[in-house]
PALUMVEX-363634 format. One record per residue (C-alpha): x, y, z; residue in one letter. Coordinates in steps of 0.25 Angstrom, whole numbers, plus 5000, padded with zeros to 4 digits. Each point is the difference from the previous one (the first is absolute). Layout:
N
XYZA/...
This chain:
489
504857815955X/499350124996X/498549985000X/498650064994X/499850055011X/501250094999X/499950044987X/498550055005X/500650065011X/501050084990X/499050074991X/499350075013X/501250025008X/501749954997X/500450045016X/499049905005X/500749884993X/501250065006X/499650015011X/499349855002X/501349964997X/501150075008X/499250095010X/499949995014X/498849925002X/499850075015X/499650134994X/498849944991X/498750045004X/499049915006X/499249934993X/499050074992X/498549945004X/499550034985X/501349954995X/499749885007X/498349994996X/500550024986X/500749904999X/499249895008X/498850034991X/501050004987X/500049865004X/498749985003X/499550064987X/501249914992X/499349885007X/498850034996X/500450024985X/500849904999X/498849905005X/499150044987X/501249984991X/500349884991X/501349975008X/500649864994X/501250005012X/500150075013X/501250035006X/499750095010X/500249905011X/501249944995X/501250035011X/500750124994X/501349904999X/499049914992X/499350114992X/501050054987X/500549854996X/498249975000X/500050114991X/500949984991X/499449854999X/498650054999X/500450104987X/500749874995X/498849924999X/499450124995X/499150025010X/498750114994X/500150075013X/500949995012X/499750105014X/501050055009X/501349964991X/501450035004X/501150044991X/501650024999X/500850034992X/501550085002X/499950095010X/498250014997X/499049945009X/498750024995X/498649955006X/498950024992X/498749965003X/499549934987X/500849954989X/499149994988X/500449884989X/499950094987X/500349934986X/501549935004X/500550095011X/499250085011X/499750155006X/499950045014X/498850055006X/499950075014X/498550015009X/500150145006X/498750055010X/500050134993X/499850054987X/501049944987X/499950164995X/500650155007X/498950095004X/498950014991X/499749844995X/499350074989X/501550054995X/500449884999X/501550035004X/500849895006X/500750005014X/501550024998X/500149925014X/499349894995X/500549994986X/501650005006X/499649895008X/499349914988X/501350044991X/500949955013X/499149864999X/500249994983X/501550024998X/500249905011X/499249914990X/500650034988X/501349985008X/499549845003X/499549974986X/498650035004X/499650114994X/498950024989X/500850084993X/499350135002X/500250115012X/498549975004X/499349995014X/498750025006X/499350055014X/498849935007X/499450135006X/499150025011X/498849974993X/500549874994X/500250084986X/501249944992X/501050164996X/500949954990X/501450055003X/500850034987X/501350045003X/500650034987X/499050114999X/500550155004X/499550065013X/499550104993X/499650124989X/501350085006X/500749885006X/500549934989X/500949905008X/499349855001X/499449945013X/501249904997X/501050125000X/499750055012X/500149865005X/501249994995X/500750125005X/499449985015X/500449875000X/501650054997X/499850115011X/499549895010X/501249924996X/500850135003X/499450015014X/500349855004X/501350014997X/500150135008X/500550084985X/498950105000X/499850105012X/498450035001X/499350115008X/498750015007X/499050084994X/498750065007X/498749974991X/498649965003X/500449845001X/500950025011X/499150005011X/499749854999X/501449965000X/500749945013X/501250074997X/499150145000X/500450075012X/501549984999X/499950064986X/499250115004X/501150035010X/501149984991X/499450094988X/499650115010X/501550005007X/500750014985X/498950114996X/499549914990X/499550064987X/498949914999X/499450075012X/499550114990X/498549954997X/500049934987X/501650004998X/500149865000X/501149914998X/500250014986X/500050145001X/500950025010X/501149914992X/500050094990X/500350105009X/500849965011X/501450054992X/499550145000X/499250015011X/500349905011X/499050045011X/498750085002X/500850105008X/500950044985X/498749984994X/499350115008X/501250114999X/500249964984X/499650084989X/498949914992X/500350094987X/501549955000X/499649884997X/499150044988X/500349934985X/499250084990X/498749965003X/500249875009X/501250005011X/501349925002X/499449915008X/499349884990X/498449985002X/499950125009X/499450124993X/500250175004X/498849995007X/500449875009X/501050065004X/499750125004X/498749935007X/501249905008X/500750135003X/499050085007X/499749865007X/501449985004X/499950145005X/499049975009X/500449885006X/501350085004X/499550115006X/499549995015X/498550025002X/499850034985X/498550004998X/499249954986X/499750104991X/499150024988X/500649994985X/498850044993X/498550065004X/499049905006X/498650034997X/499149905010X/498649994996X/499350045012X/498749935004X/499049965012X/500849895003X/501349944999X/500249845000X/501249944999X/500249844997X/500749885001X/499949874997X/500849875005X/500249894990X/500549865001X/500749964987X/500349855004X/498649985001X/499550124990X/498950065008X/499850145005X/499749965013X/499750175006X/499650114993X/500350125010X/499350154999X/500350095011X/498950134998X/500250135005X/499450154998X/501150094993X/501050045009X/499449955013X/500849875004X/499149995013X/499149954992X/500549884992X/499249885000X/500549874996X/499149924990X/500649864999X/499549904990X/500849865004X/499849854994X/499849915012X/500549894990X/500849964989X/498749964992X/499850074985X/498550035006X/500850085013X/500850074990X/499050034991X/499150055010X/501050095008X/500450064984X/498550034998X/499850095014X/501450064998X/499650024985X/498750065004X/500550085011X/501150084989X/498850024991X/499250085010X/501250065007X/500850054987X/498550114998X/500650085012X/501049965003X/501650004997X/500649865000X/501749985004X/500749874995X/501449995001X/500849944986X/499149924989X/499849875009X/498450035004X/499750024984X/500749874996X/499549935010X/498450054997X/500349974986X/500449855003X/498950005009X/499050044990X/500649914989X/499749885012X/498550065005X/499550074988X/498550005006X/500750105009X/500650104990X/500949994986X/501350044998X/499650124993X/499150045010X/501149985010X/500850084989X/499050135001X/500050005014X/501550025001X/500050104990X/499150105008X/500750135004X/499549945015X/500849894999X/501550045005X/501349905001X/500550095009X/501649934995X/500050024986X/499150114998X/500550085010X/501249965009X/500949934988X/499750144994X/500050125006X/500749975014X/501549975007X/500149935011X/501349995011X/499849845001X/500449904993X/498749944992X/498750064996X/499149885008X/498850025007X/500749955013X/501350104999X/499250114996X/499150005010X/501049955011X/500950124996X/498650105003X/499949945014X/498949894999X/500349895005X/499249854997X/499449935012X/500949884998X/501249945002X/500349944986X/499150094990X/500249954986X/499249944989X/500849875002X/499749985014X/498450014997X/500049894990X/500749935012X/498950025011X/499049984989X/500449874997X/500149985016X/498550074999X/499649894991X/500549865008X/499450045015X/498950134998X/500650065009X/499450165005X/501350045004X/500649994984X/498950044993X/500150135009X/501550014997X/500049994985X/498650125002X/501150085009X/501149994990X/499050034986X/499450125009X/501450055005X/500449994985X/498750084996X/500250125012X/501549994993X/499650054986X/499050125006X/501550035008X/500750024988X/498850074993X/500050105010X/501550005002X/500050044984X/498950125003X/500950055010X/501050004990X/
């Protein structure tokens, strides 16, 4: 039976639906510790959600055995709203959370604890993994009679806000396929790899690392010279170009201009300039002790003083829990200080408090100092921040801020710019790992502070508030490495 959660699966990547199907279980990672808190408060929040909703039958406790036949019962009484519903039909199994009585037929509806929207809730884009998952719930109904008629669906999000999820609608201005379309063919594909007729591929990219199936990937991509160990080649790329070019190896000794087309090149959606870009990369990667390099001039503001900053954010919860500034004098490392600002609780008041002495702390730093961020995430987050406290600042204040010459995001201004490196992403972490600096714990990552936050949160303990201060600093000290790693340059 293929499933929703398949067909979710799919969109980020095919090999791990293979792979949960046929793979050798023994080489599966332990299980992730995020992983696992994701999902326990997934449930805790859909609990929660579901308590404040006009729920007419509940069949979350019906024995799985017992579960489809109540629901097919429920909808043929036409029950308004029926919780934790299960559906077949052929070869579907579909389990949405809410089925959602609408004229004669019904639309599914799924309560996710993040966001109903990609990136920036303001552009209003819809998540492709979650529209392929609704599309999975309404064919299963319009297979049974019990459709409404429409390709319809909607998402109770983390705040309890209904997202309506209209999947006849395109994906977008230069995606002219439908949400339904791109159902339809991943569901095709998936079919493919459950009956063992489509071979898939792993392909390195920034979801991986939360997989189970991560380090025997890795392995495998590394041992057939992936392509998609080029930074930013990924998977889509790399299909276009395997037929030509196989590995990173015949990447790197390759001529890009042979594979020039007039203005674009051979290889569909990758431009001259891509190319040539995932050339000089593969070149890197395969030459021993190759060392970054500067594609363009830098020119660094210089200043007093250099502050570099982090924050750490819980999405299931939606707080910004540390705001992280690590202060130095310019050019000196003995002297970086870490300056901290962390919300002992999950309370708007602690958030809001630790926003304004963060908040007030740029303010007063940005007049002589130059401030490093790495990648657009602090100045989203201060605008959502300030749209939530705006006795603290407003967005267009947060907006003028960024905007200061002071202000650098150290990834997109200057390393996604001007600079190669021999590794095979741009983050923070592989950067500054490949420059020698090393974090004081065992499992650094933004995943893993979440984690021992919310372990912070259920006993006080000293030992994890200091942990989760370690890892912020360690990510601060890392941005100044790679600053002075590029003035080296």
């Amino acid at each position: 039976m293929i499933s929703a959660t398949q067909i979710y699966d799919y969109v980020q990547c095919p090999h791990r639906v293979d792979l949960d199907l046929f793979g050798n279980l023994a080489l599966r990672d332990e299980p992730n510790a995020f992983v696992e808190l994701l999902w326990e408060q997934g449930v805790t929040h859909e609990n929660t959600l579901a308590s404040l909703l006009p729920i007419t039958t509940n069949l979350k406790d019906f024995p799985l055995a017992d579960r489809e036949q109540g629901t097919l019962a429920a909808m043929q009484r036409r029950d308004p709203l029926i919780y934790g519903g299960r559906l077949t039909s052929g070869d579907l199994v579909g389990e949405p959370d809410l089925l959602e009585l609408r004229g004669n037929g019904y639309i599914p509806g799924d309560i996710k604890s993040g966001s109903g929207f990609e990136g920036d809730e303001s552009d209003g884009k819809l998540k492709e993994h979650y529209a392929v998952q609704l599309a999975h719930y309404v064919l299963i109904l319009e297979q049974l009679d019990f459709g409404d008629g429409t390709h319809e669906a909607f998402v109770i999000d983390r705040a309890g806000d209904r997202v309506p999820y209209c999947l006849d609608d395109s994906k977008g201005v230069r995606t002219p396929e439908t949400w339904w379309d791109i159902y339809q063919q991943a569901l095709a594909e998936v079919r493919e790899i459950v009956q063992q007729t489509q071979q898939t591929l792993g392909a390195l990219s920034s979801v991986c690392k939360l997989c189970h199936w991560y380090s025997h990937c890795k392995a495998v991509l590394i041992a057939n010279d992936d392509l998609t160990l080029v930074a930013e080649l990924g998977r889509t790329k790399r299909d276009v170009m395997m037929h030509d070019v196989p590995n990173v190896a015949t990447l790197a000794v390759s001529d890009p201009t042979a594979f020039f087309n007039g203005k674009k090149t051979i290889f569909s959606g990758i431009g001259q300039d891509s190319l040539s870009k995932f050339h000089a990369r593969a070149q890197l990667l395969s030459t021993p002790g190759a060392s970054a390099y500067l594609t363009g001039v830098v020119n660094l503001p210089i200043a007093t003083k250099e502050v570099y900053f982090d924050i750490e954010a819980d999405p299931m919860r939606d707080i910004v829990y540390l705001h992280g500034f690590v202060e130095r004098l310019h050019g000196d490392a003995t002297t970086a200080r870490f300056n901290p600002f962390f919300a002992d609780g999950i309370e708007p008041l602690e958030e809001e408090a630790v926003f304004r002495k963060a908040w007030e702390y740029l303010v007063l730093r940005v007049q002589d100092s130059t401030i490093y961020y790495y990648s657009k995430y602090e100045r989203t987050a201060y605008r959502k921040l300030a749209e939530k406290y705006p006795t603290v600042c407003s967005v267009d204040e947060v907006n003028a801020l960024f905007a200061l010459p002071a202000m650098i995001d150290l990834y997109f201004d200057v390393v996604k710019k001007h600079t190669e490196w021999p590794t095979y992403d741009q983050s923070i972490k592989t950067l500054a790992q490949h420059l020698g600096f090393q974090w004081r714990d065992s499992n650094p990552s933004g995943a893993a502070s979440i984690e021992w936050y919310h372990q912070w949160i259920e006993s006080n303990d000293p030992a994890i508030k200091q942990r989760i201060l370690d890892y912020n600093e360690d990510d601060c000290l890392a941005t100044g490495i790679v600053v002075d790693g590029i003035k080296q340059l």
